[in-house]
C-alpha positions in Angstrom: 119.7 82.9 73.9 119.0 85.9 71.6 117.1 88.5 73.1 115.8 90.8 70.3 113.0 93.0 73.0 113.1 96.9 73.2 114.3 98.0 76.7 111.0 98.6 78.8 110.9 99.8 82.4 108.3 99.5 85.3 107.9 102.0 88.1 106.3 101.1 91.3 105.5 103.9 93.6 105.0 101.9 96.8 103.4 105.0 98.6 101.0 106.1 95.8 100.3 102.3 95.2 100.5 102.9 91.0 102.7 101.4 88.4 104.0 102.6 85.3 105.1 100.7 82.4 107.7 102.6 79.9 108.1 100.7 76.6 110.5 101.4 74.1 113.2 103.3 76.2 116.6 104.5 74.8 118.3 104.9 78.0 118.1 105.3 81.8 120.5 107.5 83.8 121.1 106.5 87.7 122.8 109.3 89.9 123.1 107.7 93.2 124.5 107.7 96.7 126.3 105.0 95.5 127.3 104.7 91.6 126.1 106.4 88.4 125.2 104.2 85.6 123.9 104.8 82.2 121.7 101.6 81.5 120.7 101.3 77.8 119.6 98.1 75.2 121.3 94.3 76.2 123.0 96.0 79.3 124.8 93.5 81.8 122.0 92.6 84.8 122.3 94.9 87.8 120.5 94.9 91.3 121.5 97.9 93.7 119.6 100.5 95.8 119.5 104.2 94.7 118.8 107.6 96.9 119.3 110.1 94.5 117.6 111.2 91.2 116.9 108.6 87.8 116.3 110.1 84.3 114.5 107.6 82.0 114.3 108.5 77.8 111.4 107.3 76.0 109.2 108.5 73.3 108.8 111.4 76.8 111.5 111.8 79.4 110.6 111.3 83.2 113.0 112.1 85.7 112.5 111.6 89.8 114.7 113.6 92.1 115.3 112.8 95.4 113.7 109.1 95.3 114.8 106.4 97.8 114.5 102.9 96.3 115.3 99.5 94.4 116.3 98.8 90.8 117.1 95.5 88.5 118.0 95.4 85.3 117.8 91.6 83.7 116.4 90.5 80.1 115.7 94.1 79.1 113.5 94.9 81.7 114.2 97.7 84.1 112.3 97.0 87.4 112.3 100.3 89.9 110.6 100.5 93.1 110.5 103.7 94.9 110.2 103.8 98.6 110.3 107.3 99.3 110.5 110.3 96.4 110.9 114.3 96.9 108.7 116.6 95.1 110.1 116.9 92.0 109.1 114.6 89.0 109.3 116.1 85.6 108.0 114.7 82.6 108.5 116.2 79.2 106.5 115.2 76.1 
């Protein structure tokens, strides 16, 4: 199956109840507990749990520090759910 889609990923905030939906990302940097990972176009699928900060480059770059929460990676699509997040979030134009 050729899959030919742009790398997108969606950000649920499950105490501020909003999504976010990122299309056209280059890559997404994981520093965790657990692993660091550098996720990017056709990547191999990945489920795993992160507690530390995720950097995400776009047309903007957002990065969350101190989040506690899920990710998945399959068919492109970047799925992150954040259960708890610190105070910092940057985003640069």
């Amino acid at each position: 199956m050729e899959n030919n889609k742009e790398l997108k990923a969606i950000i649920l905030d499950s105490n501020a109840i909003d999504m976010t939906v990122i299309e056209n990302v280059k890559i997404i940097r994981i520093k965790s507990d657990y692993c660091n990972l550098l996720i990017m176009k056709d990547y191999w699928p990945v489920v795993g749990e992160i507690n530390g900060k995720i950097s995400i480059e776009a047309d903007k770059s957002i990065t969350y520090d101190n989040i506690k929460g899920f990710y998945s990676l399959s068919h492109n699509v970047f799925h992150l759910i954040i259960k708890e997040k610190g105070d910092n979030q940057n985003e640069q134009l």
